[in-house]
C-alpha positions as CSV (number, residue, x, y, z in Angstrom):
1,X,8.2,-24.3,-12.2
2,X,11.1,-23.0,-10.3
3,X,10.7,-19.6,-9.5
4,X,12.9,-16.9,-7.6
5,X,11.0,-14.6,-5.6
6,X,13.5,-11.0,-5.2
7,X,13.0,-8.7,-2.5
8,X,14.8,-5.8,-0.4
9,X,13.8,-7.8,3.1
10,X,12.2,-10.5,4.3
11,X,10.9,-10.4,7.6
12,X,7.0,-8.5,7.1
13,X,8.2,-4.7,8.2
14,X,6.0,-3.5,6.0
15,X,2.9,-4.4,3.8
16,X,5.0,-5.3,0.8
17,X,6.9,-7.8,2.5
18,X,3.6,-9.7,3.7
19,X,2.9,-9.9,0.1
20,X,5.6,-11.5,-0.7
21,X,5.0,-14.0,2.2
22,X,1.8,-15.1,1.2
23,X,3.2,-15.1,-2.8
24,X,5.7,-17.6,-1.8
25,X,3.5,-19.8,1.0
26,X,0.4,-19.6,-2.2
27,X,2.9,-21.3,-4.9
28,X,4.5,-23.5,-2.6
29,X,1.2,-25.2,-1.5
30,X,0.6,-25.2,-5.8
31,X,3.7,-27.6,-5.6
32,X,6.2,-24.8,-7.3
33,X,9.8,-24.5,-6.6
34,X,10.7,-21.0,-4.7
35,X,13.5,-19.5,-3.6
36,X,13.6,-16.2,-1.7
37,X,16.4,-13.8,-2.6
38,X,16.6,-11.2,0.0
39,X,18.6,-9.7,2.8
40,X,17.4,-10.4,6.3
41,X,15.9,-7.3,7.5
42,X,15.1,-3.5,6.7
43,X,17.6,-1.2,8.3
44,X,19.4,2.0,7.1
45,X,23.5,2.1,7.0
46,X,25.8,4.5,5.5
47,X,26.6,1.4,2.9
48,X,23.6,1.0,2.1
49,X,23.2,4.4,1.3
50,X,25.5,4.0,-1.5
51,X,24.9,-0.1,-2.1
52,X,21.2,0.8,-3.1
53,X,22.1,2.6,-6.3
54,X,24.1,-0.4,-7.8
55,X,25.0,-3.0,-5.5
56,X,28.5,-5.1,-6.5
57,X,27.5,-7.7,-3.6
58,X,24.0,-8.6,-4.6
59,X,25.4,-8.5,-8.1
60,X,27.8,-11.0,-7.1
61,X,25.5,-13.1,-4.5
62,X,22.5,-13.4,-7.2
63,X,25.1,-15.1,-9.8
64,X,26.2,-17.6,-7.1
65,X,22.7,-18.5,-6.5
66,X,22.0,-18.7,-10.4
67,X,24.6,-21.0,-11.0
68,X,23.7,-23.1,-8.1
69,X,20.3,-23.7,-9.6
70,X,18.3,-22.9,-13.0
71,X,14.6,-20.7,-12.4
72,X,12.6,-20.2,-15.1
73,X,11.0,-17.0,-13.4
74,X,12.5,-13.8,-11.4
75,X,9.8,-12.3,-9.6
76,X,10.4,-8.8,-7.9
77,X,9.0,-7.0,-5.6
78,X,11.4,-4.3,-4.0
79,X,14.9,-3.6,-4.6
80,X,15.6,0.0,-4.1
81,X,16.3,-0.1,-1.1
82,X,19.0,-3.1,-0.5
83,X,19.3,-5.1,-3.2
84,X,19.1,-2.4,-5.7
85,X,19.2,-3.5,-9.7
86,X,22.2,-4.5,-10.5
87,X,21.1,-7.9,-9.4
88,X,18.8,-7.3,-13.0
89,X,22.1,-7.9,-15.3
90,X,23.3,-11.4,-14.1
91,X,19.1,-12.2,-14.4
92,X,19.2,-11.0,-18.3
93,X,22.5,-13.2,-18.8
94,X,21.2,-16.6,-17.5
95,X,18.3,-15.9,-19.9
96,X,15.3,-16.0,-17.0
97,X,12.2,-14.2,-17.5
98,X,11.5,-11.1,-14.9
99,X,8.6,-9.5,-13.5
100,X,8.3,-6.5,-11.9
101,X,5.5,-5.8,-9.1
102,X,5.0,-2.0,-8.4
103,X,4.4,-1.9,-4.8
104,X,4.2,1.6,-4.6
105,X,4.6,5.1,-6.7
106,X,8.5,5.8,-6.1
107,X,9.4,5.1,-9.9
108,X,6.6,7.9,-10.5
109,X,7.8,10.6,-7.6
110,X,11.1,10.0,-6.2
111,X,10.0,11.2,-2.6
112,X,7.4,8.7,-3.0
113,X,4.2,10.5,-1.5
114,X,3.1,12.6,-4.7
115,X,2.3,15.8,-1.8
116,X,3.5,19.5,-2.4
117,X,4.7,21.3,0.5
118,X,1.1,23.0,1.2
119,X,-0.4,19.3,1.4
120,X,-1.6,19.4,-1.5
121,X,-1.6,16.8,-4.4
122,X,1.6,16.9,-7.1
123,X,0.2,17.4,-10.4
124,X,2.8,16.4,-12.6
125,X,5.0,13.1,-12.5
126,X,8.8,12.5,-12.4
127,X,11.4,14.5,-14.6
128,X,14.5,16.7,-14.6
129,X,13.3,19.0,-11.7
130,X,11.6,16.7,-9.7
131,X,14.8,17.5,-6.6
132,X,13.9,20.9,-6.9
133,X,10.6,21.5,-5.9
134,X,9.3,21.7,-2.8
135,X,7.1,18.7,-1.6
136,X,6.6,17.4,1.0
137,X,9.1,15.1,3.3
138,X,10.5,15.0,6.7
139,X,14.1,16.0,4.8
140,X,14.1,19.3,3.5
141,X,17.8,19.2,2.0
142,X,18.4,19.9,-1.7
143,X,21.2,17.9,-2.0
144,X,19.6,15.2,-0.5
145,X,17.3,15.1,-2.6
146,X,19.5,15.4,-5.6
147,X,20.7,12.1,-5.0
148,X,17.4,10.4,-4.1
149,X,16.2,11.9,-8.2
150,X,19.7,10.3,-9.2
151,X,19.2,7.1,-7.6
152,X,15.0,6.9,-9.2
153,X,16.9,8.0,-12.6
154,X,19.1,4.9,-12.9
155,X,16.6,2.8,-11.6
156,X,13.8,3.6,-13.8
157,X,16.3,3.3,-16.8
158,X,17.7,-0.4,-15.7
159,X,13.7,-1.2,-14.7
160,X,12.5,-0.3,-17.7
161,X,15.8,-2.0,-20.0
162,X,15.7,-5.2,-18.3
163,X,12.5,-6.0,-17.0
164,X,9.8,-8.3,-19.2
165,X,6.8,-7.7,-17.7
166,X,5.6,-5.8,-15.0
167,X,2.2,-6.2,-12.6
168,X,0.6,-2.9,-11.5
169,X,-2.3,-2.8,-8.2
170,X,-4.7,-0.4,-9.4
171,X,-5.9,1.0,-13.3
172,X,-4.2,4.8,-11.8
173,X,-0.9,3.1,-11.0
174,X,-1.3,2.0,-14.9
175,X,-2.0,5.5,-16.3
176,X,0.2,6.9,-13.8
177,X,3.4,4.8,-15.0
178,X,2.9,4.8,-18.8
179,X,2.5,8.4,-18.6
180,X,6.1,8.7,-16.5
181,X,7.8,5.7,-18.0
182,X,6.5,5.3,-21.4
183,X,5.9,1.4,-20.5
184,X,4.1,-0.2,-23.5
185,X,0.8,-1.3,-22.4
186,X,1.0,-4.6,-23.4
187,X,3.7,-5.2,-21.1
188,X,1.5,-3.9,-17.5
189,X,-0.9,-6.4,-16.2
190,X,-3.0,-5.6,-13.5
191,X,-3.0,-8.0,-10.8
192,X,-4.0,-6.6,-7.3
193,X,-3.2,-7.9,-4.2
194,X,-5.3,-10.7,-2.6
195,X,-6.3,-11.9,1.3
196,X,-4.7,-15.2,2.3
197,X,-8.2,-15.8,4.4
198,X,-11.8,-16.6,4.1
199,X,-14.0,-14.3,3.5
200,X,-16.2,-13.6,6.5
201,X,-19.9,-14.2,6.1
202,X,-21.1,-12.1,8.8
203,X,-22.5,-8.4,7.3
204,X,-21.4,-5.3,9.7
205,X,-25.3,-4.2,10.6
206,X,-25.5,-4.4,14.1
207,X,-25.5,-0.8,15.9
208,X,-22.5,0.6,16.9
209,X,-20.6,4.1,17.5
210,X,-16.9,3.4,17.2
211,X,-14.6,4.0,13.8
212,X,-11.9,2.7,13.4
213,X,-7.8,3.8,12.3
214,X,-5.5,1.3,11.2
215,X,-1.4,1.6,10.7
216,X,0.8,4.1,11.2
217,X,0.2,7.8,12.3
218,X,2.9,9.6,9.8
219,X,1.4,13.3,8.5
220,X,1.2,11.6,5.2
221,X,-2.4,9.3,6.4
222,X,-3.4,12.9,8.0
223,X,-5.3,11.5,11.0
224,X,-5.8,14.8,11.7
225,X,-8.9,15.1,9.4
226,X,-10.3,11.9,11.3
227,X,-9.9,14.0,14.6
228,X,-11.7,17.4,13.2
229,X,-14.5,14.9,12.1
230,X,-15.0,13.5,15.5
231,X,-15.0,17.0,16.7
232,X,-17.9,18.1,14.4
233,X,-19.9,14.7,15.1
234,X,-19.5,15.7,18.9
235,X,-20.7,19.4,18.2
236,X,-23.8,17.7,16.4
237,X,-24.9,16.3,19.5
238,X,-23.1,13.2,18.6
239,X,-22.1,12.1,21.7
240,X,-21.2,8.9,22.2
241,X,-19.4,8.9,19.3
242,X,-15.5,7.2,19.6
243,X,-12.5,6.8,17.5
244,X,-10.1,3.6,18.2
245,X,-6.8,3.9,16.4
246,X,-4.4,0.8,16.2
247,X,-1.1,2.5,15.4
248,X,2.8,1.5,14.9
249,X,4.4,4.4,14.0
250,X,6.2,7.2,16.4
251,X,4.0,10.7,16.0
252,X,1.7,10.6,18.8
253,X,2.5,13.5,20.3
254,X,1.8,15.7,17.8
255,X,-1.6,13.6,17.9
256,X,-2.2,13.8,21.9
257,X,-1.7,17.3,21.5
258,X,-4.5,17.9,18.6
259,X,-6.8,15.8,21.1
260,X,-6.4,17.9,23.4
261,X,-6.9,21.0,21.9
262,X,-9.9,19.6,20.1
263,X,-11.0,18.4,23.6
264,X,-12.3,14.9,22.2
265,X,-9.9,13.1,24.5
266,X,-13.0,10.8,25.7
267,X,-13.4,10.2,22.5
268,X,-9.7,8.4,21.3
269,X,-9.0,5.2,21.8
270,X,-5.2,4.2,21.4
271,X,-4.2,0.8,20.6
272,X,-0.6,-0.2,20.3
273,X,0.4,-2.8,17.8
274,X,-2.5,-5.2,17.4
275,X,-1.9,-8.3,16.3
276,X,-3.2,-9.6,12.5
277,X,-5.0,-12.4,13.8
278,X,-6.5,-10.3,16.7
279,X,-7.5,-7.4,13.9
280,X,-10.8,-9.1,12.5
281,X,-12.3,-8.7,15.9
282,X,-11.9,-4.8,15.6
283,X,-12.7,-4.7,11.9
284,X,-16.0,-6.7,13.0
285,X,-17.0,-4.4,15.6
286,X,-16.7,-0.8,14.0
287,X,-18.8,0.9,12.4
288,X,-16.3,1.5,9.7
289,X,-12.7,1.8,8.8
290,X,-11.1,5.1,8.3
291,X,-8.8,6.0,5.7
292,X,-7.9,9.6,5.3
293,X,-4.7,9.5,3.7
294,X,-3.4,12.4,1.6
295,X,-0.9,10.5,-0.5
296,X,-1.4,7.7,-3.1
297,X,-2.7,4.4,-1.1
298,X,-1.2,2.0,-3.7
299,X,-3.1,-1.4,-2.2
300,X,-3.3,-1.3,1.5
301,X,-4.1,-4.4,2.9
302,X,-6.1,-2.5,5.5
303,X,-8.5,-2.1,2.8
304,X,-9.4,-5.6,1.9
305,X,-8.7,-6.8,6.0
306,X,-11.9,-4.4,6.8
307,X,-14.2,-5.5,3.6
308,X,-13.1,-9.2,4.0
309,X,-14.5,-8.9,7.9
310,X,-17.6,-7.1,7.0
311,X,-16.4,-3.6,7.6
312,X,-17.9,-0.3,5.8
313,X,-14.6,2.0,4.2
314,X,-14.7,5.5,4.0
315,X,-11.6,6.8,2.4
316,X,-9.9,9.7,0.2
317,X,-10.5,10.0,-3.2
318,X,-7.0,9.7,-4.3
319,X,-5.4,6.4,-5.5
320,X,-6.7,2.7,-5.5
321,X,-9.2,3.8,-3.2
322,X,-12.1,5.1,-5.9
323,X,-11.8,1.9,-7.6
324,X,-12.3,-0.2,-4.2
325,X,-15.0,1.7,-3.1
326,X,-16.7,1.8,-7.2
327,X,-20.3,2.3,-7.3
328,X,-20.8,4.2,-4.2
329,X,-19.1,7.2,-4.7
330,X,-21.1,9.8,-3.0
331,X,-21.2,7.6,0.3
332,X,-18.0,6.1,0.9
333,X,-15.0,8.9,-0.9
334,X,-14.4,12.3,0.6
335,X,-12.2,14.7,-0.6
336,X,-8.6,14.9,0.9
337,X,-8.5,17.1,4.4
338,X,-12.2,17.2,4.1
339,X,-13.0,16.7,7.3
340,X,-16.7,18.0,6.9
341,X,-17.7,15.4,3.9
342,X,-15.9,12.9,6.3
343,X,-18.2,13.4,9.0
344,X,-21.0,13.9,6.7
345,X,-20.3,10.4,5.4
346,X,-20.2,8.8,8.9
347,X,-23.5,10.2,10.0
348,X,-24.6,8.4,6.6
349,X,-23.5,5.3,7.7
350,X,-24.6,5.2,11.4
351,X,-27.9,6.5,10.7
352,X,-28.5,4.1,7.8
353,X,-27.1,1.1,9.7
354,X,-29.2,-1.4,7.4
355,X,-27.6,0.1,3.7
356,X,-24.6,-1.5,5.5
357,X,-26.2,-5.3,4.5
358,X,-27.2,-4.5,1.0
359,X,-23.3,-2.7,1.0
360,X,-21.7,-5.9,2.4
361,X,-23.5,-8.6,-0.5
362,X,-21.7,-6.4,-3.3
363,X,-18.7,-6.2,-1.5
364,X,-18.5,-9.7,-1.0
365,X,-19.2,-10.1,-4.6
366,X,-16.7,-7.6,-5.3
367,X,-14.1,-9.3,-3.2
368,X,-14.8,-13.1,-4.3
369,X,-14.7,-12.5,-8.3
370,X,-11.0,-10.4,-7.3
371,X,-9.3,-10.5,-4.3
372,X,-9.0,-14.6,-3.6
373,X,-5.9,-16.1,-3.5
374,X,-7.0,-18.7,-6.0
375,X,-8.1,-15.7,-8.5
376,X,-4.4,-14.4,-7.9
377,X,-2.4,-17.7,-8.7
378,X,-4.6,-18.0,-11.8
379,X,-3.5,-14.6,-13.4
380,X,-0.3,-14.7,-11.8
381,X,1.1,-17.8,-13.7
382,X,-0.6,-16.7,-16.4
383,X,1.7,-13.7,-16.8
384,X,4.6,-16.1,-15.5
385,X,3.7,-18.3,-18.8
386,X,3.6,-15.7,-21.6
């Protein structure tokens, strides 16, 4: 099968991209025929402020490659930010089927993180007013966001016009786009993302006092709940109690500040930048993986890297991260800025360090029937061949 993988970038600046990585290495090894259409690397220019709307040179550039070669499949991942999709048209006219992977919710709320101003979660989806309301983004201009609505307007319409079938991460992302998109059901398949490795077969049940943070520090992942828990553990006489964080984005001095103040600075590790291969080593020795976020996880990788090496999650219950975490609700999900049930929930765990074995054999279940990379190619060419 000859198949053209689309996507904004293609070095691995963010998750989406390492996705598409592992997509292309999986059905290359399965002896397909792939091509990846993308430009080189993310970065933000005034042309491509404008080229992302409807892009004449990608329009262009796809056709030449079209002609050069026949695919029976157009796989993409992202193109609103580079490629944009006009590159959709000359994909309708050489009469190739196309699939559409939602990587995350920015055809549901065009600022992407689904937060009101006061932090707290959007109740309703995209429409007409969508610019005007105040939510939450590091951009506070109208007009700005006026465009940004324009831009999610004429995408959404080509998406929905020209695209065959689409692959969604999680059963919310499903409800969440047929509700804003009116996408026939029959058309969404849920496939979520896998782990290229082996599952580990080591359980996390050995003692241990440190929690882990992974990714970037942005106010949207609100770290700060993480900190406030540490600060209650420490005030319940848990004191040896520590918090490494293994972070790649630029807001840690709002963060060393909040330490400070909280006076847990003994109690913060900072990592810059680990390494994916060095990860499982942290993921091994914690005693579980934080994920406070306050806007809608899609299918962090984070996720499956901390279950895949044995590693407890307690996360938000917002997102894709209820229907990771399944069965055991009341243990694993707090509510968003919660920072009490948070701390509640890792007391749980260190004081019932041997739940954490029973915990890792249904994981491991959980992640072998859905998250291997042979489970993945299966459904994936099935959607390829209907």
């Amino acid at each position: 099968m000859n198949i053209i993988l689309i996507n904004d970038f293609w070095d691995k600046f963010w998750w989406a991209e390492a996705v598409v990585a592992n997509t292309q290495k999986l059905l290359q090894n399965k002896w397909h025929d792939v091509y990846l259409f993308s430009w080189w690397t993310w970065n933000e220019t005034l042309h491509s402020s404008f080229s992302r709307y409807f892009s004449i040179y990608y329009f262009f550039k796809i056709i030449v490659q079209l002609v050069k070669k026949k695919y029976n499949i157009a796989h993409i991942h992202w193109l609103s930010r580079k490629l944009s999709p006009s590159i959709l048209i000359p994909l309708k006219i050489f009469w190739i089927k196309v699939i559409y992977t939602f990587h995350d919710y920015h055809f549901y709320c065009p600022k992407t993180r689904w937060i009101f101003e006061d932090w707290k979660a959007c109740t309703l989806w995209y429409n007409n007013k969508c610019w005007m309301y105040n939510c939450e983004h590091p951009v506070k201009s109208k007009i700005y966001h006026f465009f940004k609505w324009a831009k999610v307007w004429l995408h959404r319409r080509m998406v929905k016009r020209l695209v065959d079938d689409y692959i969604i991460l999680n059963s919310h992302m499903s409800e969440a786009l047929s509700a804003s998109m009116w996408l026939k059901a029959s058309k969404l398949h849920l496939l979520p993302n896998y782990f290229p490795w082996e599952v580990s077969t080591k359980s996390n049940n050995t003692k241990k006092s440190s929690f882990l943070y992974v990714w970037r520090i942005s106010r949207e992942k609100w770290i700060d709940v993480a900190l406030h828990a540490v600060k209650e553990l420490i005030d319940k006489w848990f004191s040896w109690i520590l918090l490494e964080i293994i972070w790649n984005w630029p807001d840690i001095e709002r963060l060393l500040k909040m330490i400070n103040t909280l006076w847990i600075s003994d109690h913060v590790i900072f990592h810059w930048r680990i390494e994916n291969d060095k990860l499982s080593d942290f993921y091994a020795s914690c005693q579980a993986l934080l994920i406070p976020s306050v806007w809608l996880e899609n299918n962090p990788l984070v996720a499956l890297e901390a279950m895949w090496n044995g590693a407890p999650i307690i996360a938000t219950d917002i997102g894709w991260l209820p229907d990771l975490v399944q069965d055991w609700i009341n243990w694993f999900i707090f509510e968003i800025r919660n920072h009490i049930e948070l701390s509640e929930n890792m007391i749980y765990l260190m004081e019932n360090i041997e739940k954490t074995i029973e915990f890792w054999e249904n994981w491991k279940k959980i992640l072998l029937d859905s998250y291997t990379k042979e489970k993945y190619y299966t459904n994936l060419i099935s959607i390829y061949q209907q």
